[in-house]
C-alpha positions as CSV (number, residue, x, y, z in Angstrom):
1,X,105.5,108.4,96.9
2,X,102.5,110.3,96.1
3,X,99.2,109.5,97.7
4,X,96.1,109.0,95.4
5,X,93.4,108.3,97.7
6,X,92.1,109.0,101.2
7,X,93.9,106.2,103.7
8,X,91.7,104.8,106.8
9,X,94.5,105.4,109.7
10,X,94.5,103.4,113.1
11,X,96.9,105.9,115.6
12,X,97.8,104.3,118.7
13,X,98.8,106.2,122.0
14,X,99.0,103.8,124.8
15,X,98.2,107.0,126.6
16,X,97.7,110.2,125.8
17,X,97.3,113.2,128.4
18,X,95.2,115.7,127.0
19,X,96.7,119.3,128.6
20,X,100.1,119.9,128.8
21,X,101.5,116.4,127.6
22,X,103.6,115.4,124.9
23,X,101.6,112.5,123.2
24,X,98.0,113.9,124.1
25,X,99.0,117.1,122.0
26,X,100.8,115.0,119.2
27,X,98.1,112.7,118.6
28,X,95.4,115.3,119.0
29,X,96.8,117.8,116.8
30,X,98.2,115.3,113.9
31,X,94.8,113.7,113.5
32,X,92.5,116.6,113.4
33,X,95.5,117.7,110.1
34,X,95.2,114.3,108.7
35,X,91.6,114.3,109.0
36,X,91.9,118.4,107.1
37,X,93.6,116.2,104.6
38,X,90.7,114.3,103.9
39,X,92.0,110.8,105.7
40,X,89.7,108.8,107.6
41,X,91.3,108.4,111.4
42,X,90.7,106.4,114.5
43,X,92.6,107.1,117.2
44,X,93.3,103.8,119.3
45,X,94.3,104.4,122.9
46,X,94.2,104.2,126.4
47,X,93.7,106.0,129.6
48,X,94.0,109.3,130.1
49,X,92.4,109.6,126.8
50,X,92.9,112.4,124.6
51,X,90.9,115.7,123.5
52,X,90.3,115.2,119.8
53,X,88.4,117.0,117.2
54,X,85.9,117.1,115.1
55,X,86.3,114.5,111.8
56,X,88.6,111.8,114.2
57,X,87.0,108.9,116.1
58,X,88.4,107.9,119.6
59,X,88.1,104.4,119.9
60,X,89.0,103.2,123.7
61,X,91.3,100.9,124.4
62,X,91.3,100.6,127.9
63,X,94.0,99.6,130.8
64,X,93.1,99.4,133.9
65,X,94.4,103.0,134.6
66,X,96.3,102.3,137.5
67,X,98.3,105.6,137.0
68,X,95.2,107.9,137.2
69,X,96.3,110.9,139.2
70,X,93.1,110.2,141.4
71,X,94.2,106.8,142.7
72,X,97.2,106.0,141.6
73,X,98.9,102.3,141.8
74,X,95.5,101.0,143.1
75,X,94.7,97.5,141.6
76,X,90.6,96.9,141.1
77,X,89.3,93.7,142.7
78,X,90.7,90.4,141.2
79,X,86.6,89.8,140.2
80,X,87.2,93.1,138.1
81,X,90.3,91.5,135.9
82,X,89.1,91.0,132.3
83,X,92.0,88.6,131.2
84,X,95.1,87.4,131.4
85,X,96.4,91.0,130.5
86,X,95.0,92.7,133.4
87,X,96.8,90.2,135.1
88,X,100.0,90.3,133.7
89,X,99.4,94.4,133.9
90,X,99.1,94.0,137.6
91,X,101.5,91.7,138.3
92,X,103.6,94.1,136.5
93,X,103.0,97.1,138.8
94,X,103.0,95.3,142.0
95,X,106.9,94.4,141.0
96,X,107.3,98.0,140.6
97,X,107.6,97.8,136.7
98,X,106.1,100.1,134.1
99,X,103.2,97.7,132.5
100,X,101.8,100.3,130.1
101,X,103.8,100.2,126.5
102,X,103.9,96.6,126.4
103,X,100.0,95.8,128.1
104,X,98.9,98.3,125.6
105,X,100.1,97.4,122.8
106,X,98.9,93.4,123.2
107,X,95.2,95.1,123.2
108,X,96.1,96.5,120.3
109,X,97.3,94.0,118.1
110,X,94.1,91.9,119.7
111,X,91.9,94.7,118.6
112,X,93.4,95.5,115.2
113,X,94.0,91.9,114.2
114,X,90.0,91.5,114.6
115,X,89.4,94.3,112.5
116,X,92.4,94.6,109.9
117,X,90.2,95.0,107.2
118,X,89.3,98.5,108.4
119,X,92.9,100.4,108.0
120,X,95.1,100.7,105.0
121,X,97.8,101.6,107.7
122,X,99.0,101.8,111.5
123,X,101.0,104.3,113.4
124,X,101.8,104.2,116.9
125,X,103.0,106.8,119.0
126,X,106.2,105.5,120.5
127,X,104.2,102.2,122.2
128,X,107.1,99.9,121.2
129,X,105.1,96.9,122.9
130,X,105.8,93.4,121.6
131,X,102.2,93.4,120.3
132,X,103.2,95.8,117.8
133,X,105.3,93.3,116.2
134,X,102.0,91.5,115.5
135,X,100.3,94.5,114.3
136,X,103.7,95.2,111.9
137,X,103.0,91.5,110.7
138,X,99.2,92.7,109.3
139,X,99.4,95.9,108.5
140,X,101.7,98.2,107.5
141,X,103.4,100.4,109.9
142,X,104.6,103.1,110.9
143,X,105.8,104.4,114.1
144,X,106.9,107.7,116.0
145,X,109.9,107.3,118.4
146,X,110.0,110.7,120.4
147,X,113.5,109.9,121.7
148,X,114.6,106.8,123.5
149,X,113.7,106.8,126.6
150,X,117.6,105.0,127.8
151,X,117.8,108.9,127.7
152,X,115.4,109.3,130.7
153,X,116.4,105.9,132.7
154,X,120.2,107.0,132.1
155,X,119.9,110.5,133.9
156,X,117.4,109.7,136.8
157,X,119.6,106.6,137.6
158,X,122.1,109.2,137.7
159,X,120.3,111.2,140.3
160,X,119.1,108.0,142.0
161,X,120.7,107.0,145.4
162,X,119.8,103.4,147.7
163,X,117.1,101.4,146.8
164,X,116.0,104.5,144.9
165,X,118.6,103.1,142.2
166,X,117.3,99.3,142.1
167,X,113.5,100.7,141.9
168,X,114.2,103.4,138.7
169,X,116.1,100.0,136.9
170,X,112.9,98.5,138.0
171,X,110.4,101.0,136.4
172,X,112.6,101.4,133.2
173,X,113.0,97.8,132.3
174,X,110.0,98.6,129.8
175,X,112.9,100.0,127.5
176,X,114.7,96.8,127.1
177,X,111.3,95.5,125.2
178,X,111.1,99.0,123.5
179,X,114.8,99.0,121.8
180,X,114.1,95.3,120.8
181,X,110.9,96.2,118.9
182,X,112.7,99.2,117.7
183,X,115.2,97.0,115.9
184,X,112.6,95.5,114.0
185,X,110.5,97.8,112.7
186,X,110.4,98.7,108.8
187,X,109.8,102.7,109.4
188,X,110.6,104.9,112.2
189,X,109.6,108.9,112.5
190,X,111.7,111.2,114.8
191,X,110.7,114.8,114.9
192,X,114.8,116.0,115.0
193,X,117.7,115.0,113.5
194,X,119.7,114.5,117.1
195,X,116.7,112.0,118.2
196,X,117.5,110.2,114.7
197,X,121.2,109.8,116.1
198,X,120.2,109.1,119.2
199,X,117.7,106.2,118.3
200,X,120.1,104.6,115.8
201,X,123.1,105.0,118.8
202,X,120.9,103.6,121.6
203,X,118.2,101.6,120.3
204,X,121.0,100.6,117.8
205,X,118.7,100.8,114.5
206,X,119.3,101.2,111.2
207,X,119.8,104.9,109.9
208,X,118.1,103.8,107.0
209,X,114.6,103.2,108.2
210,X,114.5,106.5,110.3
211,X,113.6,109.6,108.9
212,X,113.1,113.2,110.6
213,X,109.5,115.0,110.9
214,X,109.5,117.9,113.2
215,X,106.6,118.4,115.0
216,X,104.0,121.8,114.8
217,X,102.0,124.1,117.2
218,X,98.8,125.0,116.8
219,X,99.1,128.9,115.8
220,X,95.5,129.1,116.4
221,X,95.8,128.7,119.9
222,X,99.4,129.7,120.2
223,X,100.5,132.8,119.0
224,X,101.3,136.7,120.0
225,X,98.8,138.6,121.8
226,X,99.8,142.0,121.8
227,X,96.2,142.7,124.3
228,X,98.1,140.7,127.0
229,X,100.8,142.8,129.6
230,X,103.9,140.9,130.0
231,X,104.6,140.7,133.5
232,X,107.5,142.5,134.9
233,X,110.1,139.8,135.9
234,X,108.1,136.6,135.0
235,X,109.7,133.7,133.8
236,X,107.6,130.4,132.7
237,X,108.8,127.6,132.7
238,X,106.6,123.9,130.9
239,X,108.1,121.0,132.4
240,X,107.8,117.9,134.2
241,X,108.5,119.3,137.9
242,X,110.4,116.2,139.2
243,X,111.7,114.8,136.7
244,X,115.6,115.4,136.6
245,X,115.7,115.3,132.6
246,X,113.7,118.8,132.7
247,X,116.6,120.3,134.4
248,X,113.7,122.5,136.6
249,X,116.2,122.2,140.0
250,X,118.8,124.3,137.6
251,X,116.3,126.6,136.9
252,X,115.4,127.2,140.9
253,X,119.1,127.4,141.6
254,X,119.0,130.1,138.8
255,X,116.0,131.9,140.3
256,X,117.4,132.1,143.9
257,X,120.5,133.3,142.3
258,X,118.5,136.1,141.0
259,X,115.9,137.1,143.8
260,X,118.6,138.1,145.3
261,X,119.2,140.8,143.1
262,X,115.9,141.6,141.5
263,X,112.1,141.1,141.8
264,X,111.3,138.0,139.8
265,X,108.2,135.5,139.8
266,X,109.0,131.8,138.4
267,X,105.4,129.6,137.3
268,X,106.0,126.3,136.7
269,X,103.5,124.9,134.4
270,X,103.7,121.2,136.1
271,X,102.3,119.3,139.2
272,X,104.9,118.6,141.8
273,X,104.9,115.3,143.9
274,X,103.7,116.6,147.6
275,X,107.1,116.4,149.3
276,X,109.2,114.9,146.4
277,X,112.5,116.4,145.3
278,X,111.3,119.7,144.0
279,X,108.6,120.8,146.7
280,X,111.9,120.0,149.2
281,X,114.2,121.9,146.8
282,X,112.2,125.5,146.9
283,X,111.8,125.0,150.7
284,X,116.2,124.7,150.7
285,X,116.2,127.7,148.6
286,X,113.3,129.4,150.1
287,X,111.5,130.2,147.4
288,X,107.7,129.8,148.2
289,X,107.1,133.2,147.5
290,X,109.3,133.8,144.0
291,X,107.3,130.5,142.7
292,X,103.9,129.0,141.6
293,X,103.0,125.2,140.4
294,X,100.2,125.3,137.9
295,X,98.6,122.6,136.3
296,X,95.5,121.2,134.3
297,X,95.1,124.4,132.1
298,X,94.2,124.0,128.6
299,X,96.3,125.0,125.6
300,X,94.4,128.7,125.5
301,X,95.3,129.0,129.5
302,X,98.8,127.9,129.0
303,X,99.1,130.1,125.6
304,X,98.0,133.6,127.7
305,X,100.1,132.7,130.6
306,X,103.6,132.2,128.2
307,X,102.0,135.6,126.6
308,X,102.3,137.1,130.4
309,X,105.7,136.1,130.5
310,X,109.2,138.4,129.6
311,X,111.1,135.1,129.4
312,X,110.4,131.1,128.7
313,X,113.0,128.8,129.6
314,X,113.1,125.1,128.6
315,X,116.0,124.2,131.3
316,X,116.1,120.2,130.1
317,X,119.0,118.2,130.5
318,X,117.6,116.4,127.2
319,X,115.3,116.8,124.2
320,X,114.2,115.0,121.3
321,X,112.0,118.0,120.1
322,X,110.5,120.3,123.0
323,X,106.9,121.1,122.2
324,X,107.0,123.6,125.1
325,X,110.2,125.6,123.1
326,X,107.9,125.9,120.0
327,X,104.8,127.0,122.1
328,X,107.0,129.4,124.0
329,X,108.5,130.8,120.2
330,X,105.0,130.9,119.0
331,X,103.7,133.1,121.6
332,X,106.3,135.6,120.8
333,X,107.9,135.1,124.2
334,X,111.8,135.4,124.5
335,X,113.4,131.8,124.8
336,X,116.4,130.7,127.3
337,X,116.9,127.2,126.5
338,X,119.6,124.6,127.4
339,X,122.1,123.5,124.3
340,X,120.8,120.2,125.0
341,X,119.7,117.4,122.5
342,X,117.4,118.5,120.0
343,X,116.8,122.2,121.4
344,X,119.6,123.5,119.1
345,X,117.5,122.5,116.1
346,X,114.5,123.8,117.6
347,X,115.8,127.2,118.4
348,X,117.8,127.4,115.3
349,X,120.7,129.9,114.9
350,X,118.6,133.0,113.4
351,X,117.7,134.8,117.1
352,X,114.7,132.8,117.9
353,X,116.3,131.7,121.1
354,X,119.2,131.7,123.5
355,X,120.9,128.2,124.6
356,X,123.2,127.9,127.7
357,X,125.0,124.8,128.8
358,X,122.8,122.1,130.3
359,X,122.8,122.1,134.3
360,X,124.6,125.1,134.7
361,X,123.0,127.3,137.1
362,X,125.0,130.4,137.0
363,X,124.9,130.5,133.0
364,X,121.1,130.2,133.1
365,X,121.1,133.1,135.6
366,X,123.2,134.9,133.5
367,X,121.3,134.5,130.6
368,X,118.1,135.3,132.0
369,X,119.5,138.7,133.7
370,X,120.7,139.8,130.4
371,X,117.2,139.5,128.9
372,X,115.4,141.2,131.3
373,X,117.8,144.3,131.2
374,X,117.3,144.4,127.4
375,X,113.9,145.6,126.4
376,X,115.6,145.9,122.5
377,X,117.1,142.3,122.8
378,X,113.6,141.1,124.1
379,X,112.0,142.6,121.0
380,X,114.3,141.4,118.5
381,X,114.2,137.9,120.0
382,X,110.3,137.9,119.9
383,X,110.4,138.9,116.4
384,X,112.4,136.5,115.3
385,X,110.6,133.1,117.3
386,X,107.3,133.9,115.9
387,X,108.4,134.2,112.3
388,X,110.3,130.9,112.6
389,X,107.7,128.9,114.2
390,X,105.7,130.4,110.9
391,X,108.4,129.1,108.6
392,X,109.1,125.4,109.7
393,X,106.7,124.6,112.2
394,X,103.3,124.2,111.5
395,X,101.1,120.9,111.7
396,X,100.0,121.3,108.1
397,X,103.4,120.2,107.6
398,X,103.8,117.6,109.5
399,X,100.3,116.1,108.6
400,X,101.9,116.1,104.8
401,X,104.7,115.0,105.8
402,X,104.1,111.9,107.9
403,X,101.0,110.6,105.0
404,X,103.9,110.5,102.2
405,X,105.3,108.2,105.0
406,X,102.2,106.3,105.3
407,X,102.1,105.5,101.3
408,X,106.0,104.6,101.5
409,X,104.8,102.1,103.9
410,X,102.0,101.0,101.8
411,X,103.9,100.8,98.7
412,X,106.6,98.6,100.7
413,X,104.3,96.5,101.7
414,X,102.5,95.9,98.2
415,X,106.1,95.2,96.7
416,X,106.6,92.4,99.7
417,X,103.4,90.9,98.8
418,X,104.6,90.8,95.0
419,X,108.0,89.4,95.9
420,X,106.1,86.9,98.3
421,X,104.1,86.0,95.7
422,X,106.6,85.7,92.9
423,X,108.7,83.4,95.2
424,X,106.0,81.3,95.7
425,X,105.3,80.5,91.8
């Protein structure tokens, strides 16, 4: 339905990473649109909070951060505990659990339920905390599911040996609360159509409350630069470094496959754990001096160094959108990407992009040599990502978009009211 008036928005991000993170770039980039809309938006979350612009409001919500990449898992004093959710958030990480999505979202529902008369309309970032159930109860809501995370829990127990294995369930149980909430919920965006089959399939929710809105890139920051020199044999690759979903072990399997052939330089835009799985992984394949772990830039840093780049590759096992394909496309920069979730629909059939099957090494290889023996294929390829990423993926659109969700919401929830009230004479 068609909005008639501006809409006071509460967007919740339990957290939201500002540089180089899915939700900090969602949520900073979908408010500042709704805001060019002319909606009024406060941004609800917690730590790390997010960069935001100008015309949206950051109101904290804070945890007590005990994932901060300066001190991580360190508890403050008991005499420092507010409540009895900083208890239960403690409790929760001392058991080796994930306290975040469900900790969160009780502050929320606290905080909103105290001030409900100051939004027309919620919508969390993939949270799926019981306390959002409260807040659904309120206000009407709507929320973003990414992809299911069963995704994520599925494949790293799958890597997972020992008491590696009983800690992961550990971590993960989170998602047993998240597909409960799911199951409940009166409107659910996904940004592709494989993460609406995969939420229904796994979270086991009705197809009829999901609908698909893919997400943008900013083309102010991300786009060609014809000043910058592409790099002769660099591939760049955004992804979580040790996390198996990313696939980034394939991709260093690729890369030894090919320094043994040619002079290549792989950058990793991502912060390995000191001696976790990938640091061990280049010193097995020898590759300290074919690779290089970035992190912390900002969107401009990260934009010229894809622009630096012959080839992007998005190596993940799974996908429910891939902001890091998109930026990669916008930037002009030729695409190797797995056939993997939602990266088909990303990349689209037209040339944007080539796919390869997921966790295959030798294909990847393959696929990358090609490339960088075909200046014309290169050309065509960078052609055809930029105009694409100007066709379908902007945040314009998706800030349009997701508000004709927000008055479906509202208009459901004025027709429950009537019902409610017609029941009741």
């Amino acid at each position: 339905m068609p909005l008639d008036r501006p809409l006071r928005i509460a967007l919740l991000s339990y957290r939201s990473k500002p540089h180089c993170g899915g939700q900090g770039v969602y949520v900073r980039h979908l408010s500042r649109e709704l805001a060019a809309l002319g909606h009024h938006v406060r941004v609800l979350s917690g730590q790390p909070y997010p960069v935001l612009d100008d015309g949206v409001t950051l109101d904290p919500v804070p945890s007590l951060d005990l994932y901060n990449d300066e001190h991580p898992f360190q508890a403050p004093p008991m005499r420092e505990w507010r409540d009895w959710i900083d208890a239960l958030e403690v409790a929760t990480m001392w058991t080796a659990g994930f306290p975040e999505p469900l900790t969160f979202s009780l502050r929320a529902f606290r905080e909103l339920r105290a001030r409900r008369h100051e939004f027309d309309v919620v919508h969390d970032n993939q949270t799926l905390g019981y306390g959002l159930l409260g807040i659904q109860a309120i206000l009407p809501t709507v929320t973003t599911i990414h992809h299911p995370i069963t995704v994520d829990r599925r494949i790293e127990l799958e890597s997972a040996t020992g008491w590696q294995r009983w800690s992961k369930r550990r971590w993960y149980s989170f998602v047993t609360m998240q597909g409960r909430v799911a199951r409940r919920l009166r409107s659910i965006l996904v940004p592709s159509q494989s993460s609406a089959d995969d939420v229904a399939r796994e979270f086991r929710v009705r197809p009829s409350v999901i609908n698909v809105v893919p997400l943008g890139v900013d083309t102010r920051v991300f786009h060609p630069r014809p000043d910058i020199t592409r790099v002769p044999g660099r591939i760049v690759c955004v992804a979580s470094a040790d996390s198996p979903l990313k696939g980034v072990a394939v991709l260093l399997r690729a890369v030894a496959k090919l320094a043994t052939e040619r002079d290549i330089e792989l950058t990793v835009v991502s912060k390995p754990q000191p001696g976790g799985p990938t640091e061990q992984l280049v010193d097995e394949l020898s590759l300290h001096d074919r690779v290089t772990f970035v992190s912390g830039i900002d969107e401009t840093e990260l934009a010229c160094l894809l622009s630096s780049a012959q080839i992007a590759v998005i190596p993940s096992l799974y996908e429910g959108f891939s902001l890091p394909a998109v930026e990669a496309m916008a930037t002009a920069t030729p695409l190797v990407a797995s056939r993997a979730g939602a990266l088909p629909e990303v990349v689209g059939d037209d040339g944007a992009g080539r796919l390869v099957p997921p966790g295959d090494a030798e294909a990847l290889a393959a696929a990358i040599a090609e490339l960088l023996d075909n200046d014309a294929a290169r050309a065509r390829m960078s052609e055809a990502a930029w105009r694409r990423v100007q066709e379908k993926f902007t945040w314009r659109t998706v800030a349009e978009n997701t508000a004709r969700h927000y008055a479906a919401a509202l208009d459901a929830a004025q027709r429950g009211r009537a019902d409610r009230s017609a029941a009741a004479s």
